[in-house]
N, C-alpha and C positions, 0 to 999 in steps of 0.2 A: 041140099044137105050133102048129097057125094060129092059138091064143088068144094066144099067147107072142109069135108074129109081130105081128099085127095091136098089142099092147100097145106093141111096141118102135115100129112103126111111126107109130103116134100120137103118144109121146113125143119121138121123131125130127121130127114134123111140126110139133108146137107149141114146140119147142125152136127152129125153124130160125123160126118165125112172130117168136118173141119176139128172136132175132138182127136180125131184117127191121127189128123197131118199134122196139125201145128197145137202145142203147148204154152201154156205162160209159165212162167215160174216166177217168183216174188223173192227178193231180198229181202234184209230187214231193215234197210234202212227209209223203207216207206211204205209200207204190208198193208196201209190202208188203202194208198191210191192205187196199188196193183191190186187189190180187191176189187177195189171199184172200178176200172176197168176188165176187168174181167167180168166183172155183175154187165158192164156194159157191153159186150162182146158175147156174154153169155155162155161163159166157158169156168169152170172151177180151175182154177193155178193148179197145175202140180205139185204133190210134196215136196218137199225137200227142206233139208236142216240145214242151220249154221251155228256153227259154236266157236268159241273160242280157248285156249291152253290157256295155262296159268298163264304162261311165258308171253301171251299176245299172240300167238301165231293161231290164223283163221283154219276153221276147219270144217267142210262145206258137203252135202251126201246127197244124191238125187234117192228120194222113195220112189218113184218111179219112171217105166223106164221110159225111151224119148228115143228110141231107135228111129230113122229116117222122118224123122218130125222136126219141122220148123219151130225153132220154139227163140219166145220173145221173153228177154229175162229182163223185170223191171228194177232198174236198180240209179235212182241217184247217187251222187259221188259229192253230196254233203258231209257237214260235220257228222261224228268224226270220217276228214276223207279220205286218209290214208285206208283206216279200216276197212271203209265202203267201198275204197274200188278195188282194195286185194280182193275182199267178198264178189266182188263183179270179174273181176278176172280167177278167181277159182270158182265158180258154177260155171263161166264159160268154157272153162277146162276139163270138169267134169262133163260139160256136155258134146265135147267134141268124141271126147274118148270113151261115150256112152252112145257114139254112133248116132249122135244126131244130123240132119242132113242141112241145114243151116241154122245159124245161131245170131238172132239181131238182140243187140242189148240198147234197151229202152232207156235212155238218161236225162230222166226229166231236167235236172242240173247236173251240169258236167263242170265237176272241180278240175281246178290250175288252171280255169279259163283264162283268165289273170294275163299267165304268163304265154303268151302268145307271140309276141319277141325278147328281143335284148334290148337292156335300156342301159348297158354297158358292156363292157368287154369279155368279160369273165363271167358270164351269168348264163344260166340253162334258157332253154325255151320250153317247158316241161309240158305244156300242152302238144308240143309237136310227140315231145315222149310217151307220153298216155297215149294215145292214140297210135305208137307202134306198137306198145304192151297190148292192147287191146285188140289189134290185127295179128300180133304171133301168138295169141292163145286160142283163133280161130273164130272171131266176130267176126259176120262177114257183112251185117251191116250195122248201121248208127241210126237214132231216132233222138234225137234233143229238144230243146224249146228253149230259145231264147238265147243263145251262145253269148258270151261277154265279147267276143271278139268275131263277127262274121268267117274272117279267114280261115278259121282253124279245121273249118271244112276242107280244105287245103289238104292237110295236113293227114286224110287219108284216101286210101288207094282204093276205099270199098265204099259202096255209095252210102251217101249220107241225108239223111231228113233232115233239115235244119224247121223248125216248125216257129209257129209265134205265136206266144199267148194275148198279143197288143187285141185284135177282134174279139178276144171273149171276156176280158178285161173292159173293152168300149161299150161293151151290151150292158156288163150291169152297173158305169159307172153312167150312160146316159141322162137318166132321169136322176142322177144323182146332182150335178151339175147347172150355175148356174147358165144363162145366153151367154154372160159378157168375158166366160173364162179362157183363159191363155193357158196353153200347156208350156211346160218348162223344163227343159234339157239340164239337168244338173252339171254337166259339163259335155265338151264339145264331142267326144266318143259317144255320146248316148243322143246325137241330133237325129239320126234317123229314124232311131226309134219314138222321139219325141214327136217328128215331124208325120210318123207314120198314125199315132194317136189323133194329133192334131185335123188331119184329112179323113178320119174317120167320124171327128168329134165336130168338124166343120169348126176351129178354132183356130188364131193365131199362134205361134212359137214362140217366145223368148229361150236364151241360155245364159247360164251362169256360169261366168269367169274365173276359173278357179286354177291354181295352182297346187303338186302337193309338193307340202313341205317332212313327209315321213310315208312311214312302210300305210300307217293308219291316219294320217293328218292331212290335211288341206286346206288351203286358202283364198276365201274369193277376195279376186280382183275387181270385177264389174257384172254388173248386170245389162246383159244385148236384147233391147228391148224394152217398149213401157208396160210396166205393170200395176202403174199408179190407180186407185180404185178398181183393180180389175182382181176378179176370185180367179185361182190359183191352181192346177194342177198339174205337179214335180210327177215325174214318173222316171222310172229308174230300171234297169236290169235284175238288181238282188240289191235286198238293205243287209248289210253286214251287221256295225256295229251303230248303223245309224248314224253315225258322226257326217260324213259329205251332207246327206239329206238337212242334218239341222242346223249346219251353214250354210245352205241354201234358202234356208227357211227365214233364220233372222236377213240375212240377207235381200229377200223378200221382202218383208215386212219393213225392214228399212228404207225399201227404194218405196215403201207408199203401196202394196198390196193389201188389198181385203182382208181379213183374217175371218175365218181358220180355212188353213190350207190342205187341199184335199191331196194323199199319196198315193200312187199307183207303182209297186215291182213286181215283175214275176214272182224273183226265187226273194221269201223270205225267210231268210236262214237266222236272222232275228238274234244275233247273238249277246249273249249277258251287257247289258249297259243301255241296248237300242231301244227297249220299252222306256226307259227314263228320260230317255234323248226326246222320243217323239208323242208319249202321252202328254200330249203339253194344250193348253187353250191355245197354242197358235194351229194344231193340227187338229181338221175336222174327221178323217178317217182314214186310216190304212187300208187300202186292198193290195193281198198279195196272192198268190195261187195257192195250190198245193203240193207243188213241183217237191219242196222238200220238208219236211217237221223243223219247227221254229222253235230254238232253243229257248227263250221266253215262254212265259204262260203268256196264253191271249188277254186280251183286255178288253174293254168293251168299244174302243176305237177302234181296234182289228177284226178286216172284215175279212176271207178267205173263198175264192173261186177257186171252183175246180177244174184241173185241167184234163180231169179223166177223159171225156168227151173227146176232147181233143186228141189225145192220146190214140183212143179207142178207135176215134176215122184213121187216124194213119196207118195202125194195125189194121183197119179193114182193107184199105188200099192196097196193101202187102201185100193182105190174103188175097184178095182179089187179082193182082196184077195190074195195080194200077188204077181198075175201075173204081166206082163208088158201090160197090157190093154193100148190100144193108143185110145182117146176119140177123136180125129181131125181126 
């Protein structure tokens, strides 16, 4: 029984230790997943408000206070993303200049992933840009999942987690799946992560040839790869507006695949049109995380893992320095 005591009594001490040092704070633009990691971490988020003027201008207030505390503010840079990452670059500001002693902001999806180079002369590279905005308001580091573009790690000075939801994505699509399926690259930027599923899933690769013809349009070319009688799993970074994925899909079905084809993206950001795209008898189920809230209502083809967990280890790693410190 004093073994039993003295156990709780220490996890009670270093519990209240890591309350002292490091805080969460939650945005709003996804209050449930920072819930839930914090329920995971076992820590209550800090107050704090955000409102907005008539006029659109963000306006953000720590209730309390965060003096030499490590604090992890969770904030994706989905739709709306202009909104969501002024909101993430003002609590980071408020928390520099509330004497906090480092400030990592947590971006389960990080908008203008996109734009990661030039694909002409006269065009921004804006993710290089976010990523100085976010280092002169005082982030001193980054936590993501799933970047649209690996490099953009690149593009800052402060270390950065680039994490991946492909292992918790493969867990609960395993027993979903038939032996004879193929995973499928929707185009040739998303081969590693296709190939990275497929080594997980013990499956072959195909990719889909596509071209785009618009800011939102695309057109396949070919299909690399058989996929004739074989079931089907597309996986993707983020479903937008669903359009690439449902030319991939007849596209599929044309070259001779099994129907219905099973979907796998991180960031489902689900935007108005994509449920009509892909509730269709040729798709047997969406899984997407919970990186950000999915402008669509869900449907009963949409299935939703969370990435708290994951979230939650890299924040304990942090806290730790690196180790696998277990705070539960």
């Amino acid at each position: 029984m004093p073994i039993e005591t003295d156990a709780a009594d220490a996890r009670h001490q270093r519990l209240s230790t890591i309350t002292n040092e490091y805080a969460i704070i939650s945005g709003t633009a996804n209050s449930d997943l920072a819930h839930a990691i914090a329920a995971a971490l076992h820590i209550t988020p800090a107050a704090a408000s955000a409102a907005h003027f008539p006029d659109g201008e963000t306006s953000v207030e720590l209730l309390e206070p965060v003096r030499g505390k490590t604090v992890f503010i969770i904030q994706p840079t989905g739709p709306p993303v202009n909104d969501n990452l002024i909101e993430l670059l003002a609590v980071a500001d408020a928390c520099r200049r509330a004497s906090a002693a480092h400030v990592c902001a947590v971006i389960p999806y990080f908008g203008y992933a996109r734009s990661d180079k030039r694909h002409g002369r006269r065009e921004p590279i804006a993710a290089s840009m976010v990523a100085r905005l976010l280092q002169a308001v005082g982030i001193d580091r980054v936590i993501a999942v799933d970047l649209h573009a690996s490099q953009i790690e690149g593009f800052f000075q402060v270390p950065f987690d680039g994490l991946s939801a492909v292992p918790v994505m493969c867990e609960a699509l395993r027993q979903r799946l038939e032996p004879d399926t193929v995973v499928v690259s929707p185009d040739v930027g998303r081969l590693q992560m296709a190939t990275d599923y497929a080594d997980r899933l013990g499956a072959p690769v195909v990719v889909v040839h596509k071209i785009r013809t618009g800011g939102d349009r695309t057109q396949v070319i070919r299909i690399v790869g058989d996929v004739r009688h074989r079931h089907c799993l597309m996986v993707d970074d983020m479903i937008s507006t669903g359009g690439t994925l449902a030319n991939g899909i007849r596209a599929l079905v044309d070259a001779g695949a099994r129907r219905p084809i099973f979907i796998a993206a991180t960031h489902g950001l689900l935007l108005p049109g994509s449920k009509a795209r892909l509730a269709t008898s040729d798709v047997a189920t969406v899984f997407v995380t919970d990186t950000v809230k999915p402008a669509e209502p869900a449907w009963p083809g949409l299935e939703v893992i969370s990435v708290a967990p994951l979230l939650a280890q890299a924040i304990r790693k942090n806290i730790g320095d690196g180790s696998d410190i277990e705070l539960a």
